[in-house]
N, C-alpha and C positions, 0 to 999 in steps of 0.2 A: 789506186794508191801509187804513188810515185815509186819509180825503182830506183836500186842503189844509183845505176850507170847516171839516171838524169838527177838524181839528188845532186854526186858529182860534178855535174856539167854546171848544177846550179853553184855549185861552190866555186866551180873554176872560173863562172863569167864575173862573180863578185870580188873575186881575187884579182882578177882582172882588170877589174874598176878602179878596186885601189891602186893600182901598178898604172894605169894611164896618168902619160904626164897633161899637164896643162894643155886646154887646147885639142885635146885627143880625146874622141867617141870609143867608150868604154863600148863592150858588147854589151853588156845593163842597158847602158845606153838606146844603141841603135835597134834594141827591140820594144823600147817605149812608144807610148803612142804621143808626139806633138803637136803643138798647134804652128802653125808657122803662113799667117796673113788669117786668111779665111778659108785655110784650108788643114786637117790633119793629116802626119806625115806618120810612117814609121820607118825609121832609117834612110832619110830625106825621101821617100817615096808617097807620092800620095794615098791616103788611106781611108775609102767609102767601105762603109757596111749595110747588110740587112739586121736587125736585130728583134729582137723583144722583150717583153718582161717578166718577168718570173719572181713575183714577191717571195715565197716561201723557200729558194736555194736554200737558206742557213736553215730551214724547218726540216726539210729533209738531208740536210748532211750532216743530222744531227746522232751524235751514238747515243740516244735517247728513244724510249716510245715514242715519241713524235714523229721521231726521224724516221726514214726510210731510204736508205744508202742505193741501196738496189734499185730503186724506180728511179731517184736524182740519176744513177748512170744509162739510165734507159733513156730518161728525158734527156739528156745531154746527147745523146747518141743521135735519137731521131732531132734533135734541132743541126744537129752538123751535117746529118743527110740531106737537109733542105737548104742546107747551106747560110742557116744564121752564124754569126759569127762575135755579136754582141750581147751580154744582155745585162740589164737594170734591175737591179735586187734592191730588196730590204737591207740592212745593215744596222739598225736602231730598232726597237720599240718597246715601249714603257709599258710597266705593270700598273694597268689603269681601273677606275672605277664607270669607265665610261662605258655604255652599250653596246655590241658587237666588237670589242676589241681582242686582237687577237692573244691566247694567250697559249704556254710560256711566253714571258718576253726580254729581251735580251737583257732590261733591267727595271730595279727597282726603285724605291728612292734614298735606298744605301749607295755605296758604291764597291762591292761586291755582285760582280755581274755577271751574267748566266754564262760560266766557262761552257756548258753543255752547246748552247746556240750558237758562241762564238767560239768551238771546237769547230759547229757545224758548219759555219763561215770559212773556216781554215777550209773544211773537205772540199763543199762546195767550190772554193778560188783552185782548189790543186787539181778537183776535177776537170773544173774549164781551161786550167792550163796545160793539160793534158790535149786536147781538143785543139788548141789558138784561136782559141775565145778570149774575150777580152769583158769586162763587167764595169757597170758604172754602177758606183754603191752609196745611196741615199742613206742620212745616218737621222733622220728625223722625219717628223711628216706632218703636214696643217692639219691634217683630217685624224677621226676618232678612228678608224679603225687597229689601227697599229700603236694608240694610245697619244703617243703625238705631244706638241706643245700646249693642248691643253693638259696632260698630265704634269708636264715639268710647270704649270703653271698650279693646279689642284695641290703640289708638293708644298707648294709657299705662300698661297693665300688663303691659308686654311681652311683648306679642303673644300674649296667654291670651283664647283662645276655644271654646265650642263649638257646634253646629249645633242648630236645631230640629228633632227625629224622630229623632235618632241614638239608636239601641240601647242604647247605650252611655250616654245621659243620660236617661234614660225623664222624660219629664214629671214634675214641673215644674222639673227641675233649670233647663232654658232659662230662664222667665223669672223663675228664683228668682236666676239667674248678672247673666240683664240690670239686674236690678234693683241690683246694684253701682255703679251710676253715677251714681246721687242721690247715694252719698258719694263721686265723684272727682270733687275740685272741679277736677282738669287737665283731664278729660274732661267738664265741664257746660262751661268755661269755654271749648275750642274750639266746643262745642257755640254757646254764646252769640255768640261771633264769627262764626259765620255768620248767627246773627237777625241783628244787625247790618249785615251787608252784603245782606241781602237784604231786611231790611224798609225799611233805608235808601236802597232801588237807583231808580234813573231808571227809568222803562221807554222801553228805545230804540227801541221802534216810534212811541208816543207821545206821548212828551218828557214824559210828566207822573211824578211821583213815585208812589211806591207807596204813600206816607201820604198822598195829597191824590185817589189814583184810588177813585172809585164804586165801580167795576168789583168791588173786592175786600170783601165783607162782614164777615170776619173771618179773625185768626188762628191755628192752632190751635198749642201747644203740644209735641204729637204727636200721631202714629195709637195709639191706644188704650194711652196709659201708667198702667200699676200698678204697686203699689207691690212687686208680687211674686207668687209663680203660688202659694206655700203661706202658708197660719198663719205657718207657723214661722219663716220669714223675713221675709212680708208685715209682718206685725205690727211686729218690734220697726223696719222703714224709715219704719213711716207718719212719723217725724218729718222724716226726711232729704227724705222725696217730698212733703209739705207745704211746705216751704222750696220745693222744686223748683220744686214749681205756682208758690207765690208770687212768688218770686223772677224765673222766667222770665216771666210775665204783666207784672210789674212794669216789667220792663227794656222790653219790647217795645211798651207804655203809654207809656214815656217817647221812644221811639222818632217811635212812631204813637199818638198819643192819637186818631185820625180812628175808629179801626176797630172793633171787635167782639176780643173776648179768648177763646176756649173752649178746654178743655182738649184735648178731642179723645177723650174717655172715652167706654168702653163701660157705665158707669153703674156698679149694686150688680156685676155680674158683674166690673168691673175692680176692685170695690172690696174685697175679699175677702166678699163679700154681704154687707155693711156700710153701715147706712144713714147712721150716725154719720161712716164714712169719706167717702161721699158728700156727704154738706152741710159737712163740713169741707174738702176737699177746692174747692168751689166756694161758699164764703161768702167769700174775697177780693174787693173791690170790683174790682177787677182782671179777673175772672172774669166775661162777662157774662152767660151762660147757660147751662144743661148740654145733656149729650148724654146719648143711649141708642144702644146698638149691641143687635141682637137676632139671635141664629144658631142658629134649633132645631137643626139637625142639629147642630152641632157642639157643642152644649151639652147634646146626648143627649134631646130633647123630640121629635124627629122621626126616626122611624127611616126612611130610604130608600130601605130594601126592603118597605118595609108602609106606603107613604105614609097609606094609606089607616084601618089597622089602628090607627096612632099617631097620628092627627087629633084627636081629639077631646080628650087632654091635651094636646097639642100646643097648641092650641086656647085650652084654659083656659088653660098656663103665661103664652101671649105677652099674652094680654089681663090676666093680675094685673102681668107686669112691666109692661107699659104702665102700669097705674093706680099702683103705688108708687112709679113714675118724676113722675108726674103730681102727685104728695101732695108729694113733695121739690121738686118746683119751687116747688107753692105756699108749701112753706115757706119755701123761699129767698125766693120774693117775684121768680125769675126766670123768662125764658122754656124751654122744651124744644124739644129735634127731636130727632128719630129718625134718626139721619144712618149709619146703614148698619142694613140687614134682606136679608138675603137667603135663598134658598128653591131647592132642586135641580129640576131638570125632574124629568120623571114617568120610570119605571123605570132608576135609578141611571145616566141617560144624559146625555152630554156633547154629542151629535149636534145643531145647531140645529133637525133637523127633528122634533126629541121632543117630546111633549108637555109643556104647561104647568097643568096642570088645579090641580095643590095649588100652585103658586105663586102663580096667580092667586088664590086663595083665600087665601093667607099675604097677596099685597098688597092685598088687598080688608079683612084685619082693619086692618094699619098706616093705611090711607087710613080704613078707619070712625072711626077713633080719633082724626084729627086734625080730620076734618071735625065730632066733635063737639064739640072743641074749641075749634074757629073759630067754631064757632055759637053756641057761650055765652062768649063771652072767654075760653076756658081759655091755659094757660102752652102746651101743644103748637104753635107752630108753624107746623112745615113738618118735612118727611121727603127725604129721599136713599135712594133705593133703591141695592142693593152688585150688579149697574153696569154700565155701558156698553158692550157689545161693540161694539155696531153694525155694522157691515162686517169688523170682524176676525172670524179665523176659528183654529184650530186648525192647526198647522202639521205634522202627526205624527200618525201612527195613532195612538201611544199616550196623544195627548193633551196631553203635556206640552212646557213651554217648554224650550226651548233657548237657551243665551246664542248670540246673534247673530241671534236671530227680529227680527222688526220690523212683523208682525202684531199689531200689541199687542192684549190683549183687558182685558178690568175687571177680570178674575181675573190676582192678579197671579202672579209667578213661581213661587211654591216650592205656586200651586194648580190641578190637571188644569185646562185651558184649554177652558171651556163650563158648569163647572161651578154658580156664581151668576149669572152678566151674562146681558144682554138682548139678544139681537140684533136686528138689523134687520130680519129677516123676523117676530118674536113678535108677533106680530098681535092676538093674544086679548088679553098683557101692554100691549101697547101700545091698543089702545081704554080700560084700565081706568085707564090714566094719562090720558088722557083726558078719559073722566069725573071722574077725582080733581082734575084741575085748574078741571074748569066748576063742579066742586060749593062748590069751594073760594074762587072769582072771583079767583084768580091770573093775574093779569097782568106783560108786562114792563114793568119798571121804567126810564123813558126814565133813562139816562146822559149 
């Protein structure tokens, strides 16, 4: 928890703010994180990080059963030992009818919203600012796990839903259906009402607002929004899912003009491999930097039972996506991160004590790539590895989560529990992080 002395310091630097005349870097200010070309600055200094993800912060900084105060500061602890200095949370999720979703969740389809989750969200930001961490916070998500836009879509079209992996919808009906919600404007417009109350919120650990906190780098729009899983639908919504991006950047800008904008995309792979889609999609001044998401296995680059046998195109695909992600920033003129990559242990195991030999090798390419970037000014960034077990653990031989677990692991609900995250004990994983951050000269950024 914060003490009186740095509560203080936070009142004196906001005091501050207001007392800068025209023209004059507030201290507020110069501990924000900016975008300035294609590169981020904090306090005109350029600013690379190593980071990751950690869906559940607001689940454990919750003063709830769910929550667990004491492990979020454990887990907080050992990521700044290893020298992360970013990381990508949850910040939304709907109380849905959909399969594996996760629950509590931050709301419902009142607008009456879980103070408990977003108490948790205050602890969670005062705990990272504690540290000089800094957090990019998605307040939506395409996918059912965290309930998503298809929930704010089930709110208004009377209660018409269906699940991701059901037999009965074989890919891509799922996110050909979610993608209905860039045109209901009753279902973008509760949607908006929550940015609003959350990007507008106090933090009550605190006391400072969440447009005027460090602590928070940017926000994201959602977890990897497309405009749709086929051609045939993708195509004719780009117009509807343009407004979207726009429109919700916008609103959020006029919110918090303090912070960072990103869509939260998986790059050409959200874009129907469209690069056109892509620069369009993040040419909004509004917009201030893209992302890439990268998942061989799940994108058929890495086969699981032959880690070894599929390596070498595995290999080439992730280093060409890196480089055509890298040519679209420069043409943007913005920054990049690689803000989820993840990689299965070795023989299709879940078990913490399985090896890591091709992961390490998958985060050894992501970390080559940023490091060469850093080294000659490129637009890459910083990187989020996809993420955090830490101390959680698998709750079930079969691996899978169950509604009412509270072992939360990175891997979120609707995926086997061990499957991409890092745990506590991945020792190999964790020295390469390591070296990614000494190569890098990532440091915390004092708050």
């Amino acid at each position: 928890m914060f003490t009186r002395r740095s509560m203080m310091i936070a009142g004196a630097a906001a005091l501050a703010g207001c007392a800068a005349g025209p023209g004059l870097a507030s201290p507020v200010d110069r501990t924000l994180v900016r975008r300035e070309g294609m590169r981020f600055t904090i306090g005109g200094e350029a600013y690379h990080y190593a980071g990751t993800n950690m869906w559940y912060g607001a689940y454990l900084g919750a003063d709830a059963a769910y929550g667990n105060r004491p492990r979020l500061a454990r887990e907080l602890d050992r990521l700044a030992a290893l020298g992360i200095t970013n990381i990508r949370a949850l910040a939304g999720s709907e109380d849905s009818p959909l399969r594996n979703s996760v629950k509590p969740s931050f709301r419902d389809r009142g607008s009456d919203y879980n103070q408990a989750l977003l108490g948790g969200l205050d602890h969670f930001l005062a705990e990272m600012g504690r540290r000089g961490m800094r957090a990019v916070l998605y307040l939506t998500n395409f996918w059912e796990w965290s309930g998503g836009m298809a929930t704010y879509l089930y709110w208004n079209n009377g209660g018409r839903f269906i699940d991701m992996n059901d037999p009965a919808h074989p890919w891509p009906e799922f996110p050909d259906f979610v993608a209905g919600f860039y045109w209901s404007p009753e279902a973008v417009a509760m949607y908006h009402d929550y940015i609003r109350a959350v990007v507008g919120r106090i933090n009550t650990v605190t006391g400072i607002a969440y447009a005027d906190d460090p602590t928070i780098m940017a926000w994201q729009l959602a977890n990897e929004p497309r405009p749709g899983g086929s051609e045939a639908i993708g195509r004719p919504n780009l117009p509807a899912f343009y407004r979207w991006v726009e429109g919700t950047a916008a609103l959020i800008k006029s919110l918090d003009p303090n912070h960072l904008v990103s869509t939260g995309s998986e790059g050409l792979k959200g874009c129907l491999e469209d690069a056109q889609c892509v620069i369009t999609e993040h040419s909004p001044d509004s917009i201030d930097y893209l992302t890439a998401h990268i998942w061989p296995q799940n994108w058929g680059w890495a086969d699981p039972q032959d880690l070894a046998g599929s390596w070498p195109r595995c290999e080439a695909l992730v280093r060409d996506y890196i480089v055509r992600h890298v040519a679209l920033a420069e043409q943007l003129g913005k920054p990049l991160v690689i803000e989820e990559f993840g990689f299965p242990r070795d023989g299709v195991s879940y078990d913490p004590a399985a090896a890591t030999s091709f992961r390490d090798r998958y985060y050894g390419l992501i970390y080559e790539a940023v490091e060469a970037s850093v080294a000659r000014g490129g637009p890459l960034a910083g990187s989020n590895f996809w993420s955090w077990n830490g101390e959680g653990r698998a709750q079930h031989e079969d691996w899978r989560f169950r509604n009412g677990d509270i072992s939360y692991l990175g891997d979120p609900p609707h995926e086997p529990q061990g499957w991409y995250g890092v745990f506590d004990g991945d020792e190999s994983t964790q020295r390469l992080i390591r070296g990614h951050v000494r190569a890098i000269g990532a440091a915390p950024a004092q708050t």
